[in-house]
Every structure is written in structure tokens, then in C-alpha cells.
C-alpha positions in Angstrom: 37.6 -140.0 124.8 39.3 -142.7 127.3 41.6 -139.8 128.0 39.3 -137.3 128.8 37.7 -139.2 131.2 41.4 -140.4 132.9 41.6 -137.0 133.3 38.5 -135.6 134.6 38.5 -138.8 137.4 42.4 -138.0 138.5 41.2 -136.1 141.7 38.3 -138.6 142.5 40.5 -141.5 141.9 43.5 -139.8 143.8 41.6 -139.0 146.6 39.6 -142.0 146.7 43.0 -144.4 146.0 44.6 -142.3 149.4 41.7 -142.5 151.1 41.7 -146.6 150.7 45.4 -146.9 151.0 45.1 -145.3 154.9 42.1 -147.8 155.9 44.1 -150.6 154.5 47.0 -149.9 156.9 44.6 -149.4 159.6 43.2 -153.0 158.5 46.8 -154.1 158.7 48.9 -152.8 161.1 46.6 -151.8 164.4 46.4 -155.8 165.1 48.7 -155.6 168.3 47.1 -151.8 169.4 44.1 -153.7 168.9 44.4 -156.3 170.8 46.5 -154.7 173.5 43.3 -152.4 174.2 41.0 -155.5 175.4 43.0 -156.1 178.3 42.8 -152.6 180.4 40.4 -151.7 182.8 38.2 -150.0 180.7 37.3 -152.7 178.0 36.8 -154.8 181.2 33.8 -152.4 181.6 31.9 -153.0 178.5 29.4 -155.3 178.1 30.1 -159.3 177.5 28.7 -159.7 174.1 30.6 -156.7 173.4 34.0 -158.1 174.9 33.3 -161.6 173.5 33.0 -160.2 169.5 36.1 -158.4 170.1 37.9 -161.2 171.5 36.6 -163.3 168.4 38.1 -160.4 166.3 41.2 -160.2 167.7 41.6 -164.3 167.6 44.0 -164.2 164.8 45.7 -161.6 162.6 44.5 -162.8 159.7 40.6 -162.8 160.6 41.3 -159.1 162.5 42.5 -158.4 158.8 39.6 -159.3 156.9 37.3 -158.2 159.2 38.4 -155.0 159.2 38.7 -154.3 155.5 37.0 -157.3 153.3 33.8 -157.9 155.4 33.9 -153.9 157.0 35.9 -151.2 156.1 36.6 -152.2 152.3 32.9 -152.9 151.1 31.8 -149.5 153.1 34.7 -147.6 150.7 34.5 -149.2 147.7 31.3 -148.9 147.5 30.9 -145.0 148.1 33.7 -144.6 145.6 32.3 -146.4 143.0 29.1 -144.5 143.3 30.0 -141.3 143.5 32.4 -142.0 140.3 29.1 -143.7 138.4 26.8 -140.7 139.6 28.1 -137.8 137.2 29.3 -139.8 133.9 26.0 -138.8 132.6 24.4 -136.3 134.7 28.0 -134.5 134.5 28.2 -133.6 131.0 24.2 -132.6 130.8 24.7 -130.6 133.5 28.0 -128.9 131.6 26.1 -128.9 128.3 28.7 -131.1 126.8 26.6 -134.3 126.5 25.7 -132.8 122.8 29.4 -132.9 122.2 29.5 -136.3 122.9 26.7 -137.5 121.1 27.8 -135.6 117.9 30.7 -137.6 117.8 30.9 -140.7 114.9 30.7 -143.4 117.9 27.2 -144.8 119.5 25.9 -144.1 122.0 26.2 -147.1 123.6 30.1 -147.1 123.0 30.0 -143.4 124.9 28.4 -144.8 127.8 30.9 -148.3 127.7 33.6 -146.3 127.8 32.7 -144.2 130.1 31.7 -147.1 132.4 35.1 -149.0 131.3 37.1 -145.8 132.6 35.6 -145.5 136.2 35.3 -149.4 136.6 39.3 -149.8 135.8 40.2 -146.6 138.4 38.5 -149.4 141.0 40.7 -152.0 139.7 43.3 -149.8 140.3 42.7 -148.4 143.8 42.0 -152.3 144.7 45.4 -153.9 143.4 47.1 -151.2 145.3 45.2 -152.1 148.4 45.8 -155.2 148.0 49.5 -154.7 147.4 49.8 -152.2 150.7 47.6 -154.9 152.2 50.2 -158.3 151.6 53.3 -155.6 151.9 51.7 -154.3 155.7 51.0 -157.7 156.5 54.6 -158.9 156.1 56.4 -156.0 157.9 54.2 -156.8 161.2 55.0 -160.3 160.7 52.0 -162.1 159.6 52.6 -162.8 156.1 49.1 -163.7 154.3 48.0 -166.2 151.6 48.5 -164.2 148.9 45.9 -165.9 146.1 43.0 -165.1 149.3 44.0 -161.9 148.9 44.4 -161.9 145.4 41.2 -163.5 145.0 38.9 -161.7 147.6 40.1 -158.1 146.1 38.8 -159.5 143.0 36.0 -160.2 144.5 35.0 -156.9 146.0 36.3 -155.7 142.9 33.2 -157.0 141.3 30.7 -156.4 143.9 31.3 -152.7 144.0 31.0 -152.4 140.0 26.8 -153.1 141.3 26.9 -149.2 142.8 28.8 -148.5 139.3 26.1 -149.6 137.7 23.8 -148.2 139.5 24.9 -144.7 139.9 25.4 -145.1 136.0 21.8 -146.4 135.5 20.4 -143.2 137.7 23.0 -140.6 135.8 21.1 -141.2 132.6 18.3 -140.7 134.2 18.6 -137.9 136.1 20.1 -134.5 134.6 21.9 -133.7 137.9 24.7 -135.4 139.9 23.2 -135.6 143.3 20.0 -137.6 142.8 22.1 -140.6 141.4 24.7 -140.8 143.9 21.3 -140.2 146.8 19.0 -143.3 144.6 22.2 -145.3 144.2 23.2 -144.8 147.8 20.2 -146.1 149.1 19.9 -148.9 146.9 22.5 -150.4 147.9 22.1 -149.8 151.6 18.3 -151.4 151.6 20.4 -155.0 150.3 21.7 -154.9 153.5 18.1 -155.0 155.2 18.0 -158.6 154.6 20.8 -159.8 157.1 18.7 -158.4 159.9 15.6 -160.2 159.2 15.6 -164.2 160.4 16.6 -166.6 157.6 17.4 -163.5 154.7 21.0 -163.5 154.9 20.8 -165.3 151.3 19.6 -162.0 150.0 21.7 -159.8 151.2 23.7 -159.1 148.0 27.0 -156.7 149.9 27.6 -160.5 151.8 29.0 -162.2 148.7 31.5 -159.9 148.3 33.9 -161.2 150.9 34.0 -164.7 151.9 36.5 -165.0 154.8 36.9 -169.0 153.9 38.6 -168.0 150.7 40.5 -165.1 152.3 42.3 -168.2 154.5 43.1 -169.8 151.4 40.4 -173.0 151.8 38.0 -172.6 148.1 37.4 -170.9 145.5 34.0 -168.6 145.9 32.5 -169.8 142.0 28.6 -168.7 143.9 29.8 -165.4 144.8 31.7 -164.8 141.6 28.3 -165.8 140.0 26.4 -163.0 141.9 28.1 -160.3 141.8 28.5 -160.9 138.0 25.1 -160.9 137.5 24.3 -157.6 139.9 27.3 -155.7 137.9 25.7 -156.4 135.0 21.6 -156.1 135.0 22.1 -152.2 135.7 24.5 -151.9 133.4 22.3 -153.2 130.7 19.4 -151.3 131.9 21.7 -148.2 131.7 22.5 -149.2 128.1 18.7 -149.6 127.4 17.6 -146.3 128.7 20.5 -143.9 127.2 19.9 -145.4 123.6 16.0 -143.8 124.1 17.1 -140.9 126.0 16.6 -137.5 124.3 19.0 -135.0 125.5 
């Protein structure tokens, strides 16, 4: 079964591996472009708040680094990959007709859907490590050669902050007997956790913040509080999943 799965995700994790690998060496290697751009005439034009974040961004290569792809362009990624891998391991094989097939194998059910789960969550392992990899590799070429256990440790991180849109596309899968409406319900989830950081004294609630911590990026702690979170939002739809396919009749 683990191999029928490997193989219906190649494409989605091909694509979605390729996909990540570019944005990474965007992350990585448009540092000097970058900060080249700031001085012509043009950025001179913009407006100050808009020229002072920049400059903030461009104060280091290793904060243009993980501000471009642990705090912004990784989360954004992962996430969407992660859901739109979650939204059909269910609603996929109703909608083919082949969930009977499944279910009238000798396993449980709730082995089915573990596996399942297992399957999608290790392709985001992979597509991370190799990130990471491109990230430290890009990062040495231009130069500025990072602290590779921040690295290490952040991709872990995000790692297990995006297995929450797993979860939850997999939670909405069982539910739904079509693809779409998962990845739509899972989609907006996880964009309304965001809402908080907007609203005065929320920050502490909005969930996609703990997974990057640009302290331990630079090598200064170990982030046991975000590691804590994100466990706990990977898991609760993942049991809730469990919980609702052992009732579902198909």
C-alpha cells in the first residue's frame, strides 16, 4: 500500500520538490541583486517605511535568508503543498471508487488512513531536507556559509508546522467525497490563524509564527515552545481524522 501511494504522489511531490528547490535559491542567491536594487533612483522614490524594512532586510545575508524562505516564502509553500497532498488521500479514492478496495483489505481502517498520512508527511520531509541541503550548498557558493544546526533545526521546524495543513486537508478528505472542498476548508483554515498577528496583542495566537524563529536560525536556542505547538496542531486533526474515518460509512 506504501508503494501505491509513493507512486500516485511522484508528480505532486516532483513538482512540488522543483517548485521549492527554485524559491530556495531565490532565498539564497538574490542577496547582492537585492541589495544592489535599494540604491538606484527608483527605490529612492518609494516610501520610507517601505525603504527602511528593506534596508532591515537587506542588513545581513543571513536574516535576507530567512526572511525570505523560513518566515516568507517557505511557510507560504510548504503549506500549499502539504494541503493539496492531504486534500485527496481520502476524497481521491471515493471519488475513483476504490476506497471499497481499500477497506476490504485485512488492515484497519485506521492503519489505511496512517499510512496514508505517513506517505504524504515523509514526501515533506523530503522536499524539506533537500531545501535545506540547496539552502546551506547556495549559501556557501555566494560566500556566506550558515549555521548549519539553525538550518537544520528551523527546516525541522517548518517541517512540523506544515504537517497542521496535512492534517487538516486529511481531516476534511474524510469528510468530504470530493477533492476540492478539502484543499478550499483547509486553505482557509489555515489562512484565518494568520488573522491574529494583525490584531493588537494576538501575535501569541497566530499559530504559522512558531514555525520559524529567526533566533534559532542564527544559532542562539533551541525553540522547545515552538516544537511544543506545532506538535500539538499536527496532531489534534490528525486524531480527529482518525475519529471520524473509523464512523464513516462509505
Amino acid at each position: 500500500m506504501a508503494i501505491k501511494e509513493l507512486i500516485e504522489a511522484r508528480w505532486k511531490a516532483i513538482i512540488c520538490g522543483l517548485i521549492a528547490l527554485v524559491l530556495v535559491e531565490v532565498s539564497t542567491a538574490t542577496y547582492g541583486l537585492f541589495k544592489s536594487a535599494l540604491n538606484t533612483s527608483n527605490m529612492q522614490q518609494l516610501p520610507q517605511f517601505l525603504q527602511q524594512q528593506m534596508q532591515q532586510m537587506t542588513g545581513s545575508y543571513d536574516l535576507y535568508v530567512w526572511g525570505n524562505w523560513f518566515a516568507k516564502n517557505g511557510p507560504e509553500i510548504m503549506v500549499i503543498m502539504a494541503i493539496v497532498l492531504g486534500a485527496g488521500l481520502i476524497a481521491g479514492e471515493v471519488n475513483k471508487g476504490t476506497i471499497f478496495f481499500l477497506l476490504g483489505k485485512p488492515i484497519s481502517r485506521e492503519r489505511v488512513l496512517l499510512i496514508k498520512y505517513a506517505i504524504s508527511a515523509l514526501i515533506l520531509l523530503a522536499i524539506s531536507a533537500i531545501s535545506c541541503i540547496a539552502l546551506l550548498v547556495t549559501a556557501a557558493i555566494a560566500g556566506h556559509p550558515q549555521n548549519i544546526g539553525g538550518v537544520v533545526i528551523s527546516t525541522f521546524l517548518l517541517w512540523l508546522g506544515v504537517l497542521f495543513g496535512l492534517g487538516l486537508a486529511l481531516l476534511f478528505s474524510v469528510f468530504f467525497k470530493d477533492a476540492l472542498w478539502p484543499l478550499i476548508c483547509a486553505l482557509v483554515i489555515t489562512l484565518l490563524t494568520v488573522i491574529p498577528s494583525f490584531i493588537p496583542d494576538w501575535g501569541a495566537w497566530n499559530l504559522i509564527s512558531y514555525w520559524s524563529n529567526q533566533a534559532v536560525y542564527m544559532g542562539q536556542g533551541f525553540p522547545a515552545k515552538e516544537f511544543a505547538i506545532c506538535l500539538v496542531a499536527a496532531v489534534v486533526p490528525l486524531i480527529l481524522a482518525l475519529a471520524l474515518f473509523r464512523k464513516r460509512a462509505f
